[in-house]
N, C-alpha and C positions, 0 to 999 in steps of 0.2 A: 286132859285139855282137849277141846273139840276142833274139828278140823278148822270150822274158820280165825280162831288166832292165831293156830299154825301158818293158815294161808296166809295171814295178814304180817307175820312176823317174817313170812319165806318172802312175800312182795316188798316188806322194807329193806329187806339185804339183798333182794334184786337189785333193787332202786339204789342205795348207796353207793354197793361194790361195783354198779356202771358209774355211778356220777365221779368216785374218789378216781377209779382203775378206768373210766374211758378214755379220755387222751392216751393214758401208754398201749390199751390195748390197739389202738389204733396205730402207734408209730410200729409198734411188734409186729401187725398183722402188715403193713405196708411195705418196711424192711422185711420181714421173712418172704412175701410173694417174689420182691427181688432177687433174694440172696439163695430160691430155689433153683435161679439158672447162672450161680455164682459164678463154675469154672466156663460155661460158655461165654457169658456178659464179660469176666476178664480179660480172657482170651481176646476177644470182640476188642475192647476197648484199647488195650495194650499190646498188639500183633509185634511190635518192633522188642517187649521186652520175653511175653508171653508164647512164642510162636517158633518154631524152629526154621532154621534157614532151608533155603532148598537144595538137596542134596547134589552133591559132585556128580556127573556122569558112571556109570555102573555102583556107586554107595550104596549102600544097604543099611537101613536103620534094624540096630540093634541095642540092646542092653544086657552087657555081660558081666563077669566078675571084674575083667577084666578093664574095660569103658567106665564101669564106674570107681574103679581105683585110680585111672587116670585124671579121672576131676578130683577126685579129694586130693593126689598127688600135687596135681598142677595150683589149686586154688591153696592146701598148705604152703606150697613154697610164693607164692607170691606175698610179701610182707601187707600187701590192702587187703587181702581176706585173710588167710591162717585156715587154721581145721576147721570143719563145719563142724557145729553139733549135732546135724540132721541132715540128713538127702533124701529127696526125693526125687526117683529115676523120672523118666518121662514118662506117661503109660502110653502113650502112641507116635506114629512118626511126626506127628504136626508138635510134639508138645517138646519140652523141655527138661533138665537136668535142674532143682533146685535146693540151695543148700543155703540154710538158715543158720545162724548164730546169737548163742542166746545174750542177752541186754546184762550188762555187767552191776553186779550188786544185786539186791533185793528190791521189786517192787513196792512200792505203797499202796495198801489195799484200796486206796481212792483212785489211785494212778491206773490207765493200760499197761500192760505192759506191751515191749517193742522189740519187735524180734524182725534181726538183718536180713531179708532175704537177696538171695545172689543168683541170675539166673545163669544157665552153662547153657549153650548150643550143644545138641545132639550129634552132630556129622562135623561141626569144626573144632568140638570143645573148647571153646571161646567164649568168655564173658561177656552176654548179651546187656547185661545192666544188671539193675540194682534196687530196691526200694526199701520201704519200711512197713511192713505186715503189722497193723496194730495202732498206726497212728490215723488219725481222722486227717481228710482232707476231701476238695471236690476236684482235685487235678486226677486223670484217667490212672496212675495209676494207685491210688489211694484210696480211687471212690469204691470198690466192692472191699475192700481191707474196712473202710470206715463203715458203710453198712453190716456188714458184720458184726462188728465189733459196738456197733449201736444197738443191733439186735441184742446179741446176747449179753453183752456187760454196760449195756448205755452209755458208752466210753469211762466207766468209773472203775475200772480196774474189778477186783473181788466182793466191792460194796455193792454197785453196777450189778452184779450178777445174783447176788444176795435178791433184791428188788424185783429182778424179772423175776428169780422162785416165787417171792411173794405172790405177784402179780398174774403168775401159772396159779396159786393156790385159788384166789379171786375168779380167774376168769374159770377156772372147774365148779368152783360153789354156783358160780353166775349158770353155765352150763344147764347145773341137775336143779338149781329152784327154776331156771325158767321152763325146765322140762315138767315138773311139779306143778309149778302154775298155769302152763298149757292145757292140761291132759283134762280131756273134756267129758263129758258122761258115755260111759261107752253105747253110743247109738250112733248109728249111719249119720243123722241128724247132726247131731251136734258135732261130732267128725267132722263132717264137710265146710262147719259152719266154722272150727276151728281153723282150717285150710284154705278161706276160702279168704282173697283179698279183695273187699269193696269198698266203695267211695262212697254211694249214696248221696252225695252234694256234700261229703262233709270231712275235710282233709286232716281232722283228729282221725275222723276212723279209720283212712286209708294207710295212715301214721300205724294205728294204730292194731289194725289188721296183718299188714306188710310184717311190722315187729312181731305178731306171735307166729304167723306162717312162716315166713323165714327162720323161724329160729326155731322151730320143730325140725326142717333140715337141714339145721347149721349145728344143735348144740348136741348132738352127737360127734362128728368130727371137732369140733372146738374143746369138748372135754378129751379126747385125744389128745388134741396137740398139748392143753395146758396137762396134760398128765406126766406125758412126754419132756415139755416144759420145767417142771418139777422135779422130775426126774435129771435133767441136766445139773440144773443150778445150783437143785437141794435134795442131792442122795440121802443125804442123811433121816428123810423122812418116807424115802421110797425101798429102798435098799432093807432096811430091818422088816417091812410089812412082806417081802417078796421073800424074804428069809423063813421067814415063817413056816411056807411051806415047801419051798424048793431051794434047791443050793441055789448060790448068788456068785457072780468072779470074785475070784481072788487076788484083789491088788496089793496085798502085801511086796512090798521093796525086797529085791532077792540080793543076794553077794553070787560072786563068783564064786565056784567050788574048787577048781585048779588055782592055787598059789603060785607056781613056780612056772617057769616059761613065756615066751613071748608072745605077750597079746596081740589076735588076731587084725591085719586089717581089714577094711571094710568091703575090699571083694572077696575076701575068704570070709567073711562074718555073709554075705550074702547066697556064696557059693553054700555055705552048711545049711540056709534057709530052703532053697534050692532043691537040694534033697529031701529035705522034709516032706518039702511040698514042690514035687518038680512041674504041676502043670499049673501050680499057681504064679502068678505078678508080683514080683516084691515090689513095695510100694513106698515102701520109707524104712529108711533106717538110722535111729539115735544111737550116734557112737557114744561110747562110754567117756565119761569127764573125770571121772577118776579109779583109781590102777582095781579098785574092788569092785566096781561097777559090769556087770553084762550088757550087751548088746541086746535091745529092743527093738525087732523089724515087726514090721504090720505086711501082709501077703493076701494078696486076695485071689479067692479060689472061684470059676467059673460058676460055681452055681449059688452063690452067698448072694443074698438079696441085697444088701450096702453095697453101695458100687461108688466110685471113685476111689481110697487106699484099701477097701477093703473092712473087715473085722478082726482076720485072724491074724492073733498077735502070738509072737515069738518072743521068749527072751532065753538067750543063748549066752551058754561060758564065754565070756571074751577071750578065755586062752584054750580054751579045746573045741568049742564048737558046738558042743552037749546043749541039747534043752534040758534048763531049766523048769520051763513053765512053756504049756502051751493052752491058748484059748480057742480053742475053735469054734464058729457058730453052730457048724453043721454038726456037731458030734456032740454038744454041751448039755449040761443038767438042763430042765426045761425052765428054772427060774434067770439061769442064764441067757437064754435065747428070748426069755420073754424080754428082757433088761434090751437085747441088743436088736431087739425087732422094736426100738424107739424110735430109734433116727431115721432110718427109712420108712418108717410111716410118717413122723413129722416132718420131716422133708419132699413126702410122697416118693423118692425113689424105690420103697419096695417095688410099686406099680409104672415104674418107667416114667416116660414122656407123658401119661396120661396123668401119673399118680402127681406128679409135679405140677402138672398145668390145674387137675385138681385143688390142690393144695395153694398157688397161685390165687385162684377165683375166690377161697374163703379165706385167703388173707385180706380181701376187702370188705369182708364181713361185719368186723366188729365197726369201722366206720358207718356202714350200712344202720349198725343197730344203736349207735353213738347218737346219729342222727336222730333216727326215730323216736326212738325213748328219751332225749332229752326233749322234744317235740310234744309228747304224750304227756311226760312230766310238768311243761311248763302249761300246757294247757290247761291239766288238772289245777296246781298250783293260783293260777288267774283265776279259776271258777270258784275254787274254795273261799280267794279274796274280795 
């Protein structure tokens, strides 16, 4: 087959997979620019639920085994909450204690699901409030829950999330044909002429121009993100290719090993974390829901590029404290560290403040190119009629 049907076959599945996939790519690229300065904007928005109070004269914020046994204590015995099935300590003095409960029965794969969260004050261990993590709304403390959850499941529960994979697969094919269709004879000349945005009197081709230049340095970070993408929503097609050649995590569901004895609570399930990893931040821990289950804590260690709970996951005998399993970034097979160098690149926190704000700027991308190219397209389209 000669290059130009290929060409011509790679510009129809440009041209479709923007026209079927532009609108979503655009609500994705919108909601994730926001939802990169998530815990700041919440914080921002909800200070009375999000925010810890100011501490007592001589107080000292801390986080011990101790502090956070006292909120699972307190929040079990009050009959409005009962036991969490998750806490998440504060990670600093401004922040909070929160402890989630999960939504009773089984979701409908169409359905969000909704999970309680309950906030605790740091210095008075007091219930600051309350909301619903998962359900859509535009009241402040709803509105980064519902972008969220727009982003990545289009509020449609596990179908919702199905879609965005797709829509990751779409915008990566979109990515390498437009890169395909860019790439110009290799001469200084035609290079420049590739890169170069003009108008000439005529706003087809500034449409038209703007679209290929822009997208020579967009559709490399963009086949990132929709990789990345992909990688969230539909392991099952990323996970076997990375196996291939390197080991992958292993999420298999573990039991506890110790039978007999009484299971750990949840400051002694963090004190054993602790030791593990004494200069690391335990960042969340899921207590076990039934008597065969281990403890799941996530820790994040000082030099792991994820920041917020961290990457490294623990999951610990509920009756002896023994790891199980442990996933570390820092020490992992390399097909694993590839896996877990996703989210910090698609969120840009590998690269801080920059990598974010990065990431920010080409979430308005695909709008940018929505534009253009339907622009370019309906031009063409009129001329041919």
């Amino acid at each position: 087959m000669s290059k130009r049907p290929i060409k011509w076959l790679l510009a129809k599945l440009h041209l479709y997979a923007g026209l079927w996939f532009g609108a979503l790519f655009v609500l994705l690229g919108l909601t994730g620019s926001a939802i990169a300065w998530m815990p700041e904007l919440d914080a921002w928005l909800n200070p009375d639920l999000l925010q810890a109070s100011a501490p007592a004269p001589g107080q000292v914020f801390q986080v011990t085994p101790r502090t956070l046994q006292a909120v699972v204590d307190q929040l079990t015995a009050d009959p409005a909450y009962g036991k969490p099935a998750q806490l998440n300590p504060p990670a600093d003095a401004r922040d909070v204690y929160v402890a989630s409960y999960r939504q009773a029965g089984k979701p409908s794969p169409w359905r969000q699901a909704i999970v309680r969260q309950v906030m605790v004050d740091p210095y008075t261990l007091q219930v600051k409030g309350e909301r619903d993590w998962g359900r859509f709304g535009l009241t402040r403390p709803l509105l980064m829950s519902g972008m969220f959850h727009l982003h990545r499941y289009l509020l449609s529960g596990d179908v919702g999330k199905t879609v965005t994979g797709i829509s990751g697969v779409a915008l990566l094919l979109m990515a390498l044909t437009g890169i395909y269709l860019w790439w110009p004879r290799l001469q200084w000349a035609a290079i420049r002429r590739a890169l170069t945005v003009s108008h000439g009197g005529s706003w087809p081709r500034f449409h038209y121009t703007l679209h290929k230049a822009a997208g020579f340095f967009a559709a490399p970070v963009l086949a990132v993100i929709a990789f990345s993408g992909i990688y969230f929503n539909l392991p099952q097609l990323i996970v076997p290719l990375v196996d291939l050649v390197s080991t992958v995590p292993d999420t298999a569901k573990l039991k506890n090993v110790q039978q007999d004895g009484a299971v750990l609570d949840a400051g002694q399930a963090m004190a054993a974390a602790q030791r593990l990893y004494p200069q690391a931040r335990v960042s969340r821990i899921v207590l076990p829901a039934k008597p065969e289950q281990p403890y799941d804590i996530r820790v994040r260690q000082p030099d792991e590029i994820a920041h917020g709970d961290g990457a490294t996951r623990l999951t610990l005998d509920a009756r002896s404290g023994q790891a199980l399993r442990i996933r570390d970034p820092l020490t992992a097979p390399y097909g694993e560290r590839f896996l877990g160098w996703q989210f910090p690149l698609h969120s840009g926190q590998a690269f801080g403040v920059a990598g974010r704000s990065f990431m920010t700027a080409f979430g308005l991308m695909p709008l940018l190119f929505l534009l253009t190219g339907t622009l370019v397209w309906w031009k063409r389209r009129r001329g041919r009629k």
